[in-house]
C-alpha positions as CSV (number, residue, x, y, z in Angstrom):
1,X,23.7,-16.2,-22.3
2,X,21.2,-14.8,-20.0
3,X,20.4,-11.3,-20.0
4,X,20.7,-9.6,-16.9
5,X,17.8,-7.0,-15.5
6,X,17.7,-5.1,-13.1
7,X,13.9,-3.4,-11.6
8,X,12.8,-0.6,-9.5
9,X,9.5,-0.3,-8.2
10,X,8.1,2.8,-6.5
11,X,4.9,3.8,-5.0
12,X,2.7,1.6,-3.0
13,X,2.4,-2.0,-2.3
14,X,-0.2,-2.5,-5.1
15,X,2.4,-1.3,-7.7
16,X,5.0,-3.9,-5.9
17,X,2.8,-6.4,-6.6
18,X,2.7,-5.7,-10.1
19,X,6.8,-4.9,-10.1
20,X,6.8,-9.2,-8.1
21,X,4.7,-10.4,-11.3
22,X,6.7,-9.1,-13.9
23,X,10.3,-10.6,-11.9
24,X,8.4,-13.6,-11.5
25,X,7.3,-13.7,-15.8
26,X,11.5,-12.3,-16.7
27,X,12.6,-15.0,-14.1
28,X,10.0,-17.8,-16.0
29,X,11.1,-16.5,-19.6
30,X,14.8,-16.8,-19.1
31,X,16.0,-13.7,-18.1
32,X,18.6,-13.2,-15.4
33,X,17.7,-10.9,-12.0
34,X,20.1,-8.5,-10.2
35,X,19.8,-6.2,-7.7
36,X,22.9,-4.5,-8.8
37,X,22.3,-1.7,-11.5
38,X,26.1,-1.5,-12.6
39,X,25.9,-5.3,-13.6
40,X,22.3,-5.2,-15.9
41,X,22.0,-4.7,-19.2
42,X,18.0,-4.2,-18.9
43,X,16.3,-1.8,-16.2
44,X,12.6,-1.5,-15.8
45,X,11.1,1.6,-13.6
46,X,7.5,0.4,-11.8
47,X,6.5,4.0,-11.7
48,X,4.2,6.1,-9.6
49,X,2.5,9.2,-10.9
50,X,-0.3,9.4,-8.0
51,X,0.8,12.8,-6.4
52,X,3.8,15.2,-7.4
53,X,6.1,13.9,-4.9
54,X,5.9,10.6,-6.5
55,X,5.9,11.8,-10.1
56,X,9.4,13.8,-9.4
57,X,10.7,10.1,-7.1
58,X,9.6,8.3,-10.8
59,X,11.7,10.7,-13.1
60,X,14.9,11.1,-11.5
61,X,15.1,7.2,-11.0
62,X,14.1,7.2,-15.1
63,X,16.9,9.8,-15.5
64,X,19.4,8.0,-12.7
65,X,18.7,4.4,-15.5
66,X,18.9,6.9,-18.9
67,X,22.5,8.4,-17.4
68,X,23.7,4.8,-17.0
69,X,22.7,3.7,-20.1
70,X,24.8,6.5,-21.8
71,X,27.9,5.9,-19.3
72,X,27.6,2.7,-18.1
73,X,26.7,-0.9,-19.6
74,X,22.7,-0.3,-19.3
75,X,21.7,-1.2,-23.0
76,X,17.8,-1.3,-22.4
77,X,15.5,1.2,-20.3
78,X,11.6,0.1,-19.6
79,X,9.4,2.2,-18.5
80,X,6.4,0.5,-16.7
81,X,3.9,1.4,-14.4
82,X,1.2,4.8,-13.7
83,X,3.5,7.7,-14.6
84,X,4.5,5.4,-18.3
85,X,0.3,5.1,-18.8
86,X,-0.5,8.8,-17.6
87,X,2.2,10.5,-20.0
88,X,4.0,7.9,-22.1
89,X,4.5,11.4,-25.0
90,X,6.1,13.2,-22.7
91,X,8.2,10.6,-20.9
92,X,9.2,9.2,-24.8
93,X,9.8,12.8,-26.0
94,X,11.9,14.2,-23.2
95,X,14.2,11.1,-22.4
96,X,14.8,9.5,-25.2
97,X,16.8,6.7,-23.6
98,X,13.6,5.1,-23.4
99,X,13.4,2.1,-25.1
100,X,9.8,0.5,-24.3
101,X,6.6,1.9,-22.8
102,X,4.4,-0.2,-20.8
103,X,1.1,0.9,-19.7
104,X,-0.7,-0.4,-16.2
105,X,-2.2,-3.1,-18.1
106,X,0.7,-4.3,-19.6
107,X,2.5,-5.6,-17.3
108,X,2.0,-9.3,-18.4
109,X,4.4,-8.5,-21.5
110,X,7.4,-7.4,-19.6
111,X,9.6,-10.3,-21.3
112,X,8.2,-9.5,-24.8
113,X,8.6,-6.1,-24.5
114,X,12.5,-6.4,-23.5
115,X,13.4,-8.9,-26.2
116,X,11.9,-6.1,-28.7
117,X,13.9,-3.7,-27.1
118,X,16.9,-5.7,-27.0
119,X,16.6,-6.4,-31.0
120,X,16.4,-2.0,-30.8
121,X,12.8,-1.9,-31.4
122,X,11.0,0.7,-29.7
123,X,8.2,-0.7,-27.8
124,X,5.0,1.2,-26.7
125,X,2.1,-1.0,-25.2
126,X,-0.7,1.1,-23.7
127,X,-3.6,-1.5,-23.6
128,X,-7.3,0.0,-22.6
129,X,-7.1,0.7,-18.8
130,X,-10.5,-0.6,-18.9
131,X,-9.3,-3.9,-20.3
132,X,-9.8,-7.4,-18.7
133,X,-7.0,-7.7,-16.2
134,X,-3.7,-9.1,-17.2
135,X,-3.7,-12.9,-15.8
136,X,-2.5,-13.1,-12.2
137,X,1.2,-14.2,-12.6
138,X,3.3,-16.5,-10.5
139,X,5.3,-14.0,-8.3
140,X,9.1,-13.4,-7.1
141,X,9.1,-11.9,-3.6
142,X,11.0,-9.2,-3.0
143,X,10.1,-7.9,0.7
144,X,10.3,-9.9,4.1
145,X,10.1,-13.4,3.4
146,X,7.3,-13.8,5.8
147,X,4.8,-10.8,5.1
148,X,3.1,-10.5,1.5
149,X,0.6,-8.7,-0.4
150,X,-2.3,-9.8,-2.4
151,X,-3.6,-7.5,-4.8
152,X,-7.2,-8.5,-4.9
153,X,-8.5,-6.2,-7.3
154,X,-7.6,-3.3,-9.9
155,X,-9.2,0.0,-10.4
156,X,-11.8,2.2,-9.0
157,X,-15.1,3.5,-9.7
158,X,-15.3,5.8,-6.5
159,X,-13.8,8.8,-8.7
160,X,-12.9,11.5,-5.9
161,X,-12.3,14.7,-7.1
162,X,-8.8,14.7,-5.6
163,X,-7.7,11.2,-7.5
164,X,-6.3,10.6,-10.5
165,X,-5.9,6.6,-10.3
166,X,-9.0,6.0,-12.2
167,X,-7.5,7.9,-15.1
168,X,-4.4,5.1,-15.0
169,X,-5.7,2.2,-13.5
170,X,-9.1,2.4,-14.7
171,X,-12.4,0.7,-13.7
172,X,-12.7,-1.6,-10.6
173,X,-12.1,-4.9,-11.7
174,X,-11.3,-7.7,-8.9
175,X,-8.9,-10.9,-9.4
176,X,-10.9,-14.8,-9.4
177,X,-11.0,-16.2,-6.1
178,X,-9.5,-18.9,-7.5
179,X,-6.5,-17.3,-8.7
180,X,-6.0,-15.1,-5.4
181,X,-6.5,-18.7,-3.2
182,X,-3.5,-20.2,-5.8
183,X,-1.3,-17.4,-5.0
184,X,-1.7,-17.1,-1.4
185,X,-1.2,-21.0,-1.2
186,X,2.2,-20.5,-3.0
187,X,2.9,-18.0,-0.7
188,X,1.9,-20.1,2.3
189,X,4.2,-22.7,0.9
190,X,7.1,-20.4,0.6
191,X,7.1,-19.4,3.8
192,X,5.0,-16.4,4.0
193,X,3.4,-16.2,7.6
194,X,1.2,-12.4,7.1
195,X,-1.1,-11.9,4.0
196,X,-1.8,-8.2,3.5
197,X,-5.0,-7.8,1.3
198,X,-4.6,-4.5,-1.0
199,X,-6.6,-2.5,-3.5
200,X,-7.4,0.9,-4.2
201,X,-10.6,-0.1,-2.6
202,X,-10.5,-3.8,-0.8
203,X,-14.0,-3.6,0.3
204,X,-15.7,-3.9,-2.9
205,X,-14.0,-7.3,-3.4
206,X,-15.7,-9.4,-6.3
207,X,-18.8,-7.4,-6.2
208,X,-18.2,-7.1,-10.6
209,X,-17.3,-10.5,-10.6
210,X,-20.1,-12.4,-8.5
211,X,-22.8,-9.8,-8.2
212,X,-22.0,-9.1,-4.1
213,X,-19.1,-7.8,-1.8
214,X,-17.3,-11.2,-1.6
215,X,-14.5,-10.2,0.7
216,X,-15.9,-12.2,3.9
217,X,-16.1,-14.8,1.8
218,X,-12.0,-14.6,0.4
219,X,-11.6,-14.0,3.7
220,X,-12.7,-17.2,5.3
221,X,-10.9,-19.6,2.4
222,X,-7.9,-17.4,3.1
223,X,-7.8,-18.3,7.2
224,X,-8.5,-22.1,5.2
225,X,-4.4,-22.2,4.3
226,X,-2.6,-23.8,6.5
227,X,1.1,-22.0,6.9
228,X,-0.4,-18.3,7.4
229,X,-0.8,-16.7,10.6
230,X,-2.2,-12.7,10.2
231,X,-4.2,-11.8,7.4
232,X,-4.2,-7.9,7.6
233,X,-6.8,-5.9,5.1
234,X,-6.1,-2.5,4.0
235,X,-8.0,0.4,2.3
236,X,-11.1,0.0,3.5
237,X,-13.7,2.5,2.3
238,X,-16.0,3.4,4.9
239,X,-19.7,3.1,3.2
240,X,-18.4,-0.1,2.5
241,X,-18.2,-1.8,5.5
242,X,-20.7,-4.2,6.5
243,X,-22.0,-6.3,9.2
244,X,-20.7,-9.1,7.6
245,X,-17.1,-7.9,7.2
246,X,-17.3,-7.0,11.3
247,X,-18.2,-10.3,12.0
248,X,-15.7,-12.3,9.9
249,X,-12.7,-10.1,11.1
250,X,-14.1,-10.3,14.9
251,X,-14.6,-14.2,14.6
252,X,-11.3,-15.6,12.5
253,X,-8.9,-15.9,14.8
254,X,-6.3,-15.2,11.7
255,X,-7.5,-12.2,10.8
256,X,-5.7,-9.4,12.8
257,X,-8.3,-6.6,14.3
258,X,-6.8,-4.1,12.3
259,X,-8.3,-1.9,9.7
260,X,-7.4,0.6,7.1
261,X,-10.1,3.4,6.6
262,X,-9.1,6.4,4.2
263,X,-11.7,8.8,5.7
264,X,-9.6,11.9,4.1
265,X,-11.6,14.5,6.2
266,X,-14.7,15.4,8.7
267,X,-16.3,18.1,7.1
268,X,-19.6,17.4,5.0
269,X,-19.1,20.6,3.3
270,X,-15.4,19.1,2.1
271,X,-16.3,15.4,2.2
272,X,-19.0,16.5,-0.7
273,X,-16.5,18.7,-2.7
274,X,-14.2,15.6,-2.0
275,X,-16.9,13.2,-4.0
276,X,-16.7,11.3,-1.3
277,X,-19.6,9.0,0.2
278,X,-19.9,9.7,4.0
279,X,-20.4,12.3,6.2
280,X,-18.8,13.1,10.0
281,X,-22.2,11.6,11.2
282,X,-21.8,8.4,9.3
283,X,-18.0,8.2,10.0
284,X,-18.8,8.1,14.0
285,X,-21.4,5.7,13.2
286,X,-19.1,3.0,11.6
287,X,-16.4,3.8,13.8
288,X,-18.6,3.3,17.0
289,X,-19.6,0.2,15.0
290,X,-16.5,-1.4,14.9
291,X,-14.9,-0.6,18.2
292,X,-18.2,-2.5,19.6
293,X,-18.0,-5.5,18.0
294,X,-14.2,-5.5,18.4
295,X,-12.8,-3.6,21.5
296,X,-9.2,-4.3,20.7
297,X,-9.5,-3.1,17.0
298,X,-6.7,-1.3,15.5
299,X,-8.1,1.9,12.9
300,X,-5.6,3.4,11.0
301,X,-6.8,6.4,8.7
302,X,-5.5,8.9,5.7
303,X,-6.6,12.5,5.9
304,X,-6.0,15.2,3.4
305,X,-5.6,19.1,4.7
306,X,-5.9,21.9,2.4
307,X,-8.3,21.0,0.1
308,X,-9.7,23.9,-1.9
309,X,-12.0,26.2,-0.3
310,X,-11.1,24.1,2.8
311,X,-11.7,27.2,5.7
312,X,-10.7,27.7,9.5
313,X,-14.4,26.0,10.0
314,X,-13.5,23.3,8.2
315,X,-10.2,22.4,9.6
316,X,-11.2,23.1,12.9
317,X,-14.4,20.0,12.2
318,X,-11.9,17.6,11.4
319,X,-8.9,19.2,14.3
320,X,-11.9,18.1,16.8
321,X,-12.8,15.0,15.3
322,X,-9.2,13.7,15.2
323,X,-8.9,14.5,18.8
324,X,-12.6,13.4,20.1
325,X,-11.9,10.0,17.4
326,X,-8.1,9.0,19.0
327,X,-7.3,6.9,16.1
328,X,-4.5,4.3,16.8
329,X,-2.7,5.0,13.8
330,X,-2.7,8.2,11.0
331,X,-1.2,9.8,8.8
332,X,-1.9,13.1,7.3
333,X,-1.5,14.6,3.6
334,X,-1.5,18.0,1.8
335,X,-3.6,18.3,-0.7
336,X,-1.5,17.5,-3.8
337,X,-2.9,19.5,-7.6
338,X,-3.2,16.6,-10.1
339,X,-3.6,18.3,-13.2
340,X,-6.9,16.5,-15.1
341,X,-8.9,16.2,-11.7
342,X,-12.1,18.3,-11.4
343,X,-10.5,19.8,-8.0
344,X,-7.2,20.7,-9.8
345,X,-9.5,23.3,-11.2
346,X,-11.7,24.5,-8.3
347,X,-11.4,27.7,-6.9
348,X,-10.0,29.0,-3.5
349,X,-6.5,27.1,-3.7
350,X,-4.8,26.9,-0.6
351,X,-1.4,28.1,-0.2
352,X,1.5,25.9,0.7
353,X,2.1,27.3,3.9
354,X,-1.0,26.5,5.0
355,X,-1.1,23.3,4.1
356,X,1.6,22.2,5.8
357,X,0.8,24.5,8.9
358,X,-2.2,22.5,9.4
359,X,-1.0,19.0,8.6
360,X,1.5,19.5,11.1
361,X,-0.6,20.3,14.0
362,X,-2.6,17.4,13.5
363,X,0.0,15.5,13.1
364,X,1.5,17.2,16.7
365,X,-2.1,16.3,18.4
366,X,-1.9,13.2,16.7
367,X,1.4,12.0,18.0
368,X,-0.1,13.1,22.4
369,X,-2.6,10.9,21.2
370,X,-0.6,8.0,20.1
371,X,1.3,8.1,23.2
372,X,-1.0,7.8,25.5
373,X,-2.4,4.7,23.9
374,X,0.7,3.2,23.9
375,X,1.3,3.6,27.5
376,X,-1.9,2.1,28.1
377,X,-0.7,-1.0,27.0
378,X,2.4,-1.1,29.4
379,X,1.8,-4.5,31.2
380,X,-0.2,-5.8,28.5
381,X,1.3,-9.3,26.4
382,X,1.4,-9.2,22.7
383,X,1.8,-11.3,19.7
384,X,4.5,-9.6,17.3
385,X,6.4,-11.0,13.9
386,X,10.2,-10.1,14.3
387,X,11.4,-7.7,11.9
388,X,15.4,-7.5,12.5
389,X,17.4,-6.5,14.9
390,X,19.3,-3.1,15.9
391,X,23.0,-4.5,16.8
392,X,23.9,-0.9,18.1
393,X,20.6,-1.1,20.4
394,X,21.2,-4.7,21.5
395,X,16.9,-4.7,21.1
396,X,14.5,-7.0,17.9
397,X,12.5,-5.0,15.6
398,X,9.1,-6.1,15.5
399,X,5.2,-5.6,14.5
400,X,2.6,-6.1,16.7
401,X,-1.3,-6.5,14.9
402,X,-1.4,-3.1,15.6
403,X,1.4,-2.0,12.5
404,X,1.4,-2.5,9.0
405,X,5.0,-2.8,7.3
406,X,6.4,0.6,6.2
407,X,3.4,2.7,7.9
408,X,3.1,2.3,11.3
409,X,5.1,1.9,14.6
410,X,7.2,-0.9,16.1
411,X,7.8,-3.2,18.5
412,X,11.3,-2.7,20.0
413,X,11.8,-5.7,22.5
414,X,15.0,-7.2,24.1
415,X,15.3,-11.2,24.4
416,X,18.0,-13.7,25.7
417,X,17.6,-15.7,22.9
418,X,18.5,-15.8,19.3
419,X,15.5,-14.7,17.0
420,X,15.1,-14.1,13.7
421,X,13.1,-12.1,11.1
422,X,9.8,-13.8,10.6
423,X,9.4,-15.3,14.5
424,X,6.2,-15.1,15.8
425,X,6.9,-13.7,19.5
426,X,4.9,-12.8,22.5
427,X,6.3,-10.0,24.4
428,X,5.2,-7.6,27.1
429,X,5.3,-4.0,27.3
430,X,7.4,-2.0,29.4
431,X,7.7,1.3,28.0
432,X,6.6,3.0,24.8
433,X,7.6,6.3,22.9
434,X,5.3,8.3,20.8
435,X,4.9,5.8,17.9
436,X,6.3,2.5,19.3
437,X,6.4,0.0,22.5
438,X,9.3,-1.2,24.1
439,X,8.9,-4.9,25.8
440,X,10.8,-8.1,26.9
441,X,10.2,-11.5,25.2
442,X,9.6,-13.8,27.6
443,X,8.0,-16.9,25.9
444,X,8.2,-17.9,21.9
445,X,5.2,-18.1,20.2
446,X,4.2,-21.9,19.5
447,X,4.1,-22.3,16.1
């Protein structure tokens, strides 16, 4: 009899990644999946522990598994993922419904770990973050059947005063080329149309492995696969970026002109308590770089508000650089405490109120900036990937280059026809919102 599991992963796509390896080694080893938690006798929790928001998200879906298994027909609760390697004591100490422990590097003996548990072993495998990465496993997709990630590498070196994912990820350490080329041929083959390249820092792609930033060069084997359309990069760190990346994204016609750039803030005096590598002159340089080379590009930034000792100055650098800047896409954080960070214990905290007064006006100049750029486009054709479709609305969801799943806006366009999710469409705009465009299909892409 197969044993049935059942797996929730939070956090970002790099952690789903993970969470699609370990369903694709249970599915391999013998083990049954389900997506319903009343049916499984196994439950793993892909965790998050990167700010406090996520940590609590992490915990009451541990606690939601741990209630089940003393009420309902859950026998075995795994605990995988950053929160498990961050605090594995206090997890194991305060729910002891826990049966097994597996740290970020672990993640290769998920099937292990729940036959152990399932002979009422308690299992606790916290390998050395800094270890050689688990092997990249054959994976079971659980998102859109035409859009998936590859994880290109693991870890960071960049060690930001504000971040704690060094402490539970560890060094940077990329995946073979080989391996990644494998895995996005499977995916080609599956049916997967978009390839989204992730890391916690994509840019620095093989430079451990091979001695040089090799991501123009994974870049040009990937647009090599026959089957895959977009190939969309995310988390790109600034200093990074080269002359060489510009060119391969503004020459390979698969590669959308789109870009993820966590710039965080604008202020030297911040960016240096930050630990990060740029300053507001070498921001506008890259920037001014890019939108050269490539004049349709897409940027989509992260910034954090509240950062300690962050002042009216301050906030008012990076106010008038979002506003002089007009990024396509943004989103804003407060800054988030993580105990065992060096700016967890720096002085002149900033109150919540604060915070939140000046994420929101950002995010309010932000959203008159996002509109006008959309109505800009009204007349223009685009390319989008259907999404689904809003009965109710009578209209497709869909993504244009411009919009990364989950993150960004949509394409909301009506069409005579019958489409379905992972149609490649050309559509033009009529109308726009804030956040999204609003169009008519009125030819199929040719695939």
């Amino acid at each position: 009899m197969k044993h049935k599991v059942y797996l929730v992963s939070l956090g970002c796509d790099k952690n789903l990644v993970d969470s699609e390896m370990m369903l694709g080694i249970l599915s391999k080893e013998g083990f049954e999946l389900t997506d319903d938690e009343n049916e499984a006798e196994i439950a793993v929790i892909n965790t998050c522990s990167f700010i406090h928001d996520a940590k609590q998200e992490s915990v009451n879906a541990i606690l939601e598994m741990a209630d089940l298994k003393e009420n309902g027909s859950l026998k075995v609760l795994l605990v995988c993922g950053c929160l498990a390697q961050r605090y594995s004591d206090e997890l194991l100490q305060e729910i002891p419904q826990i049966d097994a422990i597996l740290g970020t590097m672990a993640i290769d003996r998920i099937a292990e770990a729940a036959r152990e548990a399932l002979e009422k072993n308690h299992v606790v495998l916290l390998p050395d973050i800094d270890s050689p990465l688990p092997a990249y496993q054959k994976r079971m997709l659980t998102g859109a059947g035409h859009t998936a990630y590859l994880k290109i590498a693991e870890g960071c070196d960049k060690h930001c005063t504000y971040c704690a994912i060094p402490a539970m990820r560890g060094k940077y350490r990329s995946y073979p080329m080989e391996d990644l080329l494998e895995d996005a041929k499977r995916l080609a083959e599956s049916g997967v149309k978009e390839l989204i390249l992730v890391a916690q820092e994509s840019t620095l792609y093989g430079v451990d492995l091979y001695g040089h930033k090799a991501l123009p060069e994974l870049l040009h084997k990937l647009c090599a696969i026959d089957g895959l359309k977009w190939i969309r990069i995310l988390y790109c760190y600034p200093e990074e970026i080269t002359d060489e990346l510009i060119d391969v994204i503004a020459e390979e016609d698969k590669i959308c002109n789109y870009l993820d750039i966590p710039i965080q803030h604008a202020s030297d005096r911040i960016l240096k308590r930050m630990g990060r590598r740029t300053s507001n002159a070498e921001l506008r340089e890259i920037i001014g770089k890019l939108r050269d080379r490539i004049p349709d590009i897409a940027i989509r930034t992260t910034l954090i508000v509240g950062f300690p000792g962050e002042s009216e100055e301050d906030y008012r650098i990076l106010y008038d650089f979002v506003d002089e800047m007009e990024f396509d896409r943004l989103g804003v954080f407060t800054y988030s405490q993580e105990e065992g960070t060096p700016a967890a214990e720096m002085p002149d905290q900033i109150d919540e109120e604060t915070k939140e007064a000046r994420r929101d006006e950002i995010m309010l100049l932000q959203q008159a900036i996002s509109y006008d750029l959309a109505n800009a486009r009204i007349g223009e054709t685009l390319d989008a990937f259907v999404e689904g479709r809003l009965p109710d609305e009578g209209v497709y969801v869909a993504r244009t280059y411009m919009d990364a799943p989950d993150v960004d806006g949509y394409f909301f366009v009506s069409c005579d026809k019958e489409l379905e999710s992972g149609d490649l469409i050309t559509a033009k705009v009529t109308d726009c919102n804030e956040y999204d465009l609003i169009g008519v299909v009125f030819d199929e892409f040719s695939e």
